[in-house]
N, C-alpha and C positions, 0 to 999 in steps of 0.2 A: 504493500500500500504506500510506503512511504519512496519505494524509487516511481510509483505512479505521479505523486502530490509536487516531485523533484520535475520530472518528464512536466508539467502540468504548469509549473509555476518556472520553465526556464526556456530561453531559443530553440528552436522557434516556437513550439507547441504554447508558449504564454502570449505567443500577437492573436493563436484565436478561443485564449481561457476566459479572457475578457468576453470578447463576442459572444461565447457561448454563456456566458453568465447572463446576459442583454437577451438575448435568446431563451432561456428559460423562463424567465422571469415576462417576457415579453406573450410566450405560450399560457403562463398560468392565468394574466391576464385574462387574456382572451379566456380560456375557461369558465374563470368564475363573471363574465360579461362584462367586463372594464373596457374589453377596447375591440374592434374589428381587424378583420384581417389586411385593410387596405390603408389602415393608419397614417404608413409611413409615404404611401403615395400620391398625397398631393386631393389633384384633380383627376378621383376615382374614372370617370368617362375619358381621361387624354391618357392615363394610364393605361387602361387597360385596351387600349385600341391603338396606342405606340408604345413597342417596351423601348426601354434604354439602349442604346447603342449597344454597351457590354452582354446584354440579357440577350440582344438581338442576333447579336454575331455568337454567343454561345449557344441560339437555339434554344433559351429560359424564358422568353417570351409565352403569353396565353395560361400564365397565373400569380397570382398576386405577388409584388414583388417581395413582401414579405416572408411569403413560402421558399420562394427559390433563394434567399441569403442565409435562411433557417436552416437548411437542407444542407447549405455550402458549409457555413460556418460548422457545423455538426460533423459532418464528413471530414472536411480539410481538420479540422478540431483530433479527429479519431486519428489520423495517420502520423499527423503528426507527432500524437501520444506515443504510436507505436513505433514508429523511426528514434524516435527521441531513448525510447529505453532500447530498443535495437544497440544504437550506436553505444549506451553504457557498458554495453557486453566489450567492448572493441578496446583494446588501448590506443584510443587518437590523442594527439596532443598539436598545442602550435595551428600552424596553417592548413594542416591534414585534415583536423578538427574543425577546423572554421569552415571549409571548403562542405565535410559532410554534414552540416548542420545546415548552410544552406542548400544543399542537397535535396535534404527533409525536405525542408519550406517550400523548394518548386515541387517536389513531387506532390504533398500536400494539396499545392494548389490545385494542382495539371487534375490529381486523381478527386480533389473533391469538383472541382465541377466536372468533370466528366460523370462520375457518379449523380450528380445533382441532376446531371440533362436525363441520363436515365431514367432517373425515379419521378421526374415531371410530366415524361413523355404521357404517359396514363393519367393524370391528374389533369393535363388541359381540358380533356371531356368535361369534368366537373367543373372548373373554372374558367367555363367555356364564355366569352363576354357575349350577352344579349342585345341583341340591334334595337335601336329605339324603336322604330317602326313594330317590331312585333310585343314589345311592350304589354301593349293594352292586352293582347292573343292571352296574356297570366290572368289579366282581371276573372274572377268566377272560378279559377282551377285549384284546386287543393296541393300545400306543401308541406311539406315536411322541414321542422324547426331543424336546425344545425350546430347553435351556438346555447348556450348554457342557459340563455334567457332571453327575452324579448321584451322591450320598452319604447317610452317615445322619440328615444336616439340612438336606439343601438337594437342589432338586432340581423340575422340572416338566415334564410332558405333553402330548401332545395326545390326544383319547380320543374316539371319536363318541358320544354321549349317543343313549338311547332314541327324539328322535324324531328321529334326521337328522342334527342339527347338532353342531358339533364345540366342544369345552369344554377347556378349559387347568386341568388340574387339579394340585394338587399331590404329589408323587410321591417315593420314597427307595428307598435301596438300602443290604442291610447290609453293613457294613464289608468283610467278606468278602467278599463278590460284588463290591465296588466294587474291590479288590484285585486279584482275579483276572478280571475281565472286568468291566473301567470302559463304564459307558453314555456315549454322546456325543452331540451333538445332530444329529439326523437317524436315530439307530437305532433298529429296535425294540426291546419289553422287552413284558415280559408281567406285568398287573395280578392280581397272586395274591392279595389282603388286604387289608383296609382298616381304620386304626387312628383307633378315634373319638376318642379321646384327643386324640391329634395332628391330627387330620385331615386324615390325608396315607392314600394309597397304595402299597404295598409293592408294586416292581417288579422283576422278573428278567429277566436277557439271555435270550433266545430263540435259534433258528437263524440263523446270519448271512443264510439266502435270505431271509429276511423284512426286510432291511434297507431296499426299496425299498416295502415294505407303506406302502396309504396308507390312512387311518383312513378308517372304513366298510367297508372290505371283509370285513371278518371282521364 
């Protein structure tokens, strides 16, 4: 445990101890319903219809930017753990040593996003972005909660989109209704309204038989 805490707290493995502590802490959030997944991006609609140059040219594009730095940091996080006590096996010293620690650091990087494109490639489906125009096509359709809880500012979806596939949309509930019959993640609700404003979804609890409904059906 203690050559892990060593590996953990030194070069390179500590440029992402950090990150990943931001990263945890950034997840539980989001859990207990403090924050969304799109937090850190801005303008959710220019987001998610342009990724960043970096995201773009690695192919991390088509989900929230949040997911794919979480994914990275996590990954490049783990190799570098393991490079790092790898090399304590080794007697390096001097420039030998400098040379394979930054060694680690690129492999780190190279291997966590390559890993990260991986495990995103199936998640686009899900964080699939909704075209305005079909918008309204959710009003009237039943969804399934995703995130821990539902309010008047926070809050998100799962909904089947027009042709098939399933979209993570963003969703609320008024005060009232979250009062007397809090949405939770895994239950349904039902998409009544759509505020262009905001660009979110006004959702209501439904019949508890519909708690096992899984999108598409309806």
């Amino acid at each position: 445990m203690s050559n892990l805490l060593d590996a953990a707290l030194s070069f390179p493995a500590v440029l992402f101890t950090f990150a990943f502590v931001v990263v945890i802490g950034y997840w539980l959030l989001v859990l207990v319903g403090g924050l969304g997944l799109d937090v850190f991006e801005g303008d959710t609609e220019a987001a998610e219809a342009e990724p960043s140059g970096w995201m773009k040219g690695l192919d991390l594009g088509g989900v929230p930017l949040t997911v794919a730095l979480s994914l990275f940091v996590a990954f490049a996080w783990l190799v570098s753990i393991i490079g790092s006590v790898m090399l304590g096996g080794v007697n390096l010293a001097g420039a030998a040593a400098a040379a394979a620690l930054i060694g680690v650091l690129i492999a780190a990087v190279a291997i966590g996003a390559i890993t990260t494109k991986l495990f995103i490639s199936p998640l686009k489906r899900v964080f699939r972005h909704v075209p305005a125009q079909s918008r309204s096509d959710f009003v009237g359709k039943i969804c399934i909660i995703r995130t821990s809880s539902v309010g008047p500012d926070f809050g998100q979806a799962e909904v089947t989109s027009p042709d098939g596939s399933s979209a993570l949309v963003q969703v609320r509930q008024t005060a009232e209704h979250a009062a007397e019959t809090p949405l939770k993640a895994g239950t349904s609700a039902l998409i009544y309204d759509y505020d262009a404003d905001g660009e979110f979804f006004w959702v209501a609890p439904v019949d508890p038989a519909l708690d096992n409904f899984t999108p598409g059906q309806a």
